[in-house]
C-alpha positions as CSV (number, residue, x, y, z in Angstrom):
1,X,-41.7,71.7,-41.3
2,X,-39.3,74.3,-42.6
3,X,-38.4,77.3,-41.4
4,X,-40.3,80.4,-42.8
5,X,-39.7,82.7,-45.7
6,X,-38.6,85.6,-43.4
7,X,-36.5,82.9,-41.7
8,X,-34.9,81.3,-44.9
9,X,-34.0,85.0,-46.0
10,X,-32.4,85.9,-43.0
11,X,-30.4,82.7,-42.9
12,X,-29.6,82.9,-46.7
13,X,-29.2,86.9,-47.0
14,X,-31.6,86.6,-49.8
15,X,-35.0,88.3,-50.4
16,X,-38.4,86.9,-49.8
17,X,-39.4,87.0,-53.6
18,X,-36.0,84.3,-54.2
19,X,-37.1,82.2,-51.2
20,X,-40.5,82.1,-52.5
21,X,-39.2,81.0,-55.9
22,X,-37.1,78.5,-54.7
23,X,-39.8,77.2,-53.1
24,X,-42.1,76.6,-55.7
25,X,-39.2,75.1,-57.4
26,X,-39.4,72.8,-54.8
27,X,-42.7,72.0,-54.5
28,X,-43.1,71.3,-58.7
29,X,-40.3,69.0,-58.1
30,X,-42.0,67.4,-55.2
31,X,-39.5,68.1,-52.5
32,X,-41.9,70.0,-50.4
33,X,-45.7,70.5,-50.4
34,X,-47.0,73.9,-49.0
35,X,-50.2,74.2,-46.7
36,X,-52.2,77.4,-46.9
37,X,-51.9,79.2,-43.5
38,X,-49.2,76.9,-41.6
39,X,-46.0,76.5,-44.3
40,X,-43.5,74.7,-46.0
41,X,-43.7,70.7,-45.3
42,X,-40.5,67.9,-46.3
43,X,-42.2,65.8,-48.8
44,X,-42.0,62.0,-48.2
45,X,-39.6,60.3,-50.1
46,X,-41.5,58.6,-53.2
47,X,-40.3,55.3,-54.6
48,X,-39.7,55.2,-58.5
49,X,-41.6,52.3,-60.3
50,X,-40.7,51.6,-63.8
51,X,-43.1,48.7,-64.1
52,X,-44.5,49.8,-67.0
53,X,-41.7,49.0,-69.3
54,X,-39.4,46.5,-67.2
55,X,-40.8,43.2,-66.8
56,X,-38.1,42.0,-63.8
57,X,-40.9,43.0,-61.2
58,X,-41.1,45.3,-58.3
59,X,-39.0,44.0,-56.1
60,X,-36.1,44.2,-58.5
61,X,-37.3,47.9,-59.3
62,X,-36.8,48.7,-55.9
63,X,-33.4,46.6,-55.1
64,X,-32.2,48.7,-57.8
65,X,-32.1,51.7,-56.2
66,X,-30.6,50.5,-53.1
67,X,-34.3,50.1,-51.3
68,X,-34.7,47.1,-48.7
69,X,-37.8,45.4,-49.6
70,X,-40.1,42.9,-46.8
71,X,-42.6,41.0,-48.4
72,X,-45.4,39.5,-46.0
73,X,-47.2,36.9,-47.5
74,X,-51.2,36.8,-47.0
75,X,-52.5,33.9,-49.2
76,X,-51.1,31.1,-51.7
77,X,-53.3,28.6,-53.0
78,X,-54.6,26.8,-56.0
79,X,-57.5,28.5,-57.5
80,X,-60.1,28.5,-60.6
81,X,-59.0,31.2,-62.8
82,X,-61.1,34.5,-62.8
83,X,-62.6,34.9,-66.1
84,X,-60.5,38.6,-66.4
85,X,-57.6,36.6,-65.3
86,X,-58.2,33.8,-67.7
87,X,-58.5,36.2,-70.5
88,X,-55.0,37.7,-69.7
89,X,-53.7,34.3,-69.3
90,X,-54.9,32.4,-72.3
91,X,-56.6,30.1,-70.5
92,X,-60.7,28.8,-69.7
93,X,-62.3,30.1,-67.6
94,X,-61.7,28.4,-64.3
95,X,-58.7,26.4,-65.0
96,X,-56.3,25.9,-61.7
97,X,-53.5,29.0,-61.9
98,X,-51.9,29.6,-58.4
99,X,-52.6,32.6,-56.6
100,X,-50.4,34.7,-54.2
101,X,-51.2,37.0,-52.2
102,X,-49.0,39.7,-51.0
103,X,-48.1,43.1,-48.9
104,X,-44.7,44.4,-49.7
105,X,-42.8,47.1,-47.7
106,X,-40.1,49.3,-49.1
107,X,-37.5,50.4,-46.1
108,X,-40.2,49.2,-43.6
109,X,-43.4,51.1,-45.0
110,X,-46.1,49.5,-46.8
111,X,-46.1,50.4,-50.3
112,X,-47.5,47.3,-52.8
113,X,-50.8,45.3,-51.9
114,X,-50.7,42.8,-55.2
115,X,-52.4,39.0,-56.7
116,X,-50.5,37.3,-58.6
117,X,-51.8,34.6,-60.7
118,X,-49.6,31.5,-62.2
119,X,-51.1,29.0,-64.5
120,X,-50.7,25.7,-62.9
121,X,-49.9,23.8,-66.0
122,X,-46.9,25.9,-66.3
123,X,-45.9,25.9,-62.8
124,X,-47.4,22.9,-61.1
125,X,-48.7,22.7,-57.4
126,X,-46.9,25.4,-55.3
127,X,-49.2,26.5,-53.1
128,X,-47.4,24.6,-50.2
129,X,-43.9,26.0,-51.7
130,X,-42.2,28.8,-49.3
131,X,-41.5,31.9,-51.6
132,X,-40.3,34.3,-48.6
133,X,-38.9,36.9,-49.2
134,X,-37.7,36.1,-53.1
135,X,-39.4,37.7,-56.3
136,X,-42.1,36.0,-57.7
137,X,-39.7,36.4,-60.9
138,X,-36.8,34.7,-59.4
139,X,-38.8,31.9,-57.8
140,X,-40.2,31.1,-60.9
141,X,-37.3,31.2,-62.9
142,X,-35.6,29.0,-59.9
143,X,-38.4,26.7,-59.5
144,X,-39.9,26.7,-63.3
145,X,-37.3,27.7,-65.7
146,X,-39.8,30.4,-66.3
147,X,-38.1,34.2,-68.1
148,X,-39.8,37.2,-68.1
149,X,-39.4,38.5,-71.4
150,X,-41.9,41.3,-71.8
151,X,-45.7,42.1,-70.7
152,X,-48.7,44.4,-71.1
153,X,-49.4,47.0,-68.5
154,X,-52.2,49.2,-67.9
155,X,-52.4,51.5,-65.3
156,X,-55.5,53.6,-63.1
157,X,-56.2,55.8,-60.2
158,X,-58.8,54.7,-57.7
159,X,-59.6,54.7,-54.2
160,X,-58.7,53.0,-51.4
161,X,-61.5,50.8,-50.5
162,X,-61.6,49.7,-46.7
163,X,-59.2,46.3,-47.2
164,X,-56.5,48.4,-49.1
165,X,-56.5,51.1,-46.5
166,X,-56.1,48.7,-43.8
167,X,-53.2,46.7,-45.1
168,X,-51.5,49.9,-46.9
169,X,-52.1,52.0,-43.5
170,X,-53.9,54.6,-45.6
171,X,-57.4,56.5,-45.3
172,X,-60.4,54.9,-47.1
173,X,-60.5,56.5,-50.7
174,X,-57.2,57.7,-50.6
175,X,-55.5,57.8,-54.0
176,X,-53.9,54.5,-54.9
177,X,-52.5,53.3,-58.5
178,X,-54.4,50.1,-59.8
179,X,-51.8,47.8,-61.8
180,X,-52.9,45.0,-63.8
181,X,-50.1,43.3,-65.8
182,X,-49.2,40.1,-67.7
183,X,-46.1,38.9,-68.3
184,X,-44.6,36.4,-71.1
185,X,-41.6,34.2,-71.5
186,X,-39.4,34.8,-74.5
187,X,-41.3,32.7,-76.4
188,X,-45.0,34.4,-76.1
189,X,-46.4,32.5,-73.3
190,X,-48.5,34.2,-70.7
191,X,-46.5,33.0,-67.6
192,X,-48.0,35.6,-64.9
193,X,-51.3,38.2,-64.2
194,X,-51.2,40.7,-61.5
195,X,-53.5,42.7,-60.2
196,X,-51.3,45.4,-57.9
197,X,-52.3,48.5,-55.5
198,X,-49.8,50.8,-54.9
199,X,-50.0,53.8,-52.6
200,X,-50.3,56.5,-54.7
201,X,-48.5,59.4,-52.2
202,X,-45.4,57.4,-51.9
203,X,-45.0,56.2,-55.5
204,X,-44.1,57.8,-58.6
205,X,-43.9,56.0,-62.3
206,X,-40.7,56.9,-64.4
207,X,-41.5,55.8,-68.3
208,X,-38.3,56.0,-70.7
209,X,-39.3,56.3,-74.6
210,X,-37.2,56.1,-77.3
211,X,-33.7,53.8,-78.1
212,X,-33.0,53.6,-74.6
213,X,-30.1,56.3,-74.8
214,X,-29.9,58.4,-71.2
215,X,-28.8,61.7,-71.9
């Protein structure tokens, strides 16, 4: 909590009405969030995810910023392909595609809850290989000679239902971002289709349009 406005002003030898400003600077940059009655709050740190236009993956998002990322595995296992997946994918309707399971933490919180689907004929049997703590991306290219060259993503808010507020330590029907993405190597083949929950208090999505220049 920080201090109050009277406080602030005193400390500052400015008036109420420039600490109040200031404030509300704040808060529409997402630094602080107020609370009618009690005061100013430290806002959480947010994560920036530009998955929407990068296809190197979370976990490389993240590493890019200097963020330590944990990944705990929860399943990994040969599968029929969902028919939403299969779609995505190219494929029929319940041909094998690996599927991983996994809970990621960014500087020890739990952030990502995501599926990831592989088709087998591109991959082989891996459900007995170890990924750890490597990106699916750098596993695949390791294991599979398999490049990420671009992808589709679309992106929606929904609630928490009671498994993704258990594993991302979150209220049931808290806000979350619903991912689902495909990715294709460099010479148009679907090589992966996620389906990715991400908290939506601790993340924020950073899009950049145009020729790439940064002013």
């Amino acid at each position: 909590m920080l201090p109050s406005e009277a406080e602030l002003g005193d400390a500052y030898d400015i008036s109420r009405t420039v600490v109040r400003q200031a404030l509300e600077g704040l808060e529409r940059a997402g630094i602080v969030y107020r609370v009618k009655g009690k005061g100013a709050f430290l806002s959480e740190r947010k994560v920036v995810a530009r998955l929407l236009q990068d296809p190197s993956g979370f976990q490389a998002n993240m590493e890019a910023q200097g963020l330590a990322v944990e990944t705990r595995v929860l399943g990994q296992a040969i599968v029929p392909a969902p028919s939403d997946v299969a779609d995505a994918l190219g494929m029929g309707v319940g041909q094998p595609v690996l599927c991983l399971e996994r809970l990621r933490f960014v500087e020890g919180e739990a952030i990502f809850l995501g599926t990831s689907y592989v088709p087998v004929a591109l991959c082989g049997d891996l459900s007995e290989s170890d990924i750890g703590e490597e990106s699916l991306n750098a596993f695949l290219r390791r294991r599979c000679g398999l490049v990420p060259a671009g992808g589709r993503r679309t992106i929606e808010s929904v609630a928490a239902g009671r498994l993704q507020a258990e594993l991302l330590h979150v209220p049931i029907g808290a806000p979350l971002f619903y991912l689902f993405a495909v990715t294709w190597t460099e010479d148009g083949r679907p090589m992966e289709c996620s389906q990715v929950w991400l908290r939506g208090d601790r993340t924020v999505f950073e899009v950049q349009l145009g020729s790439g220049v940064n002013p």
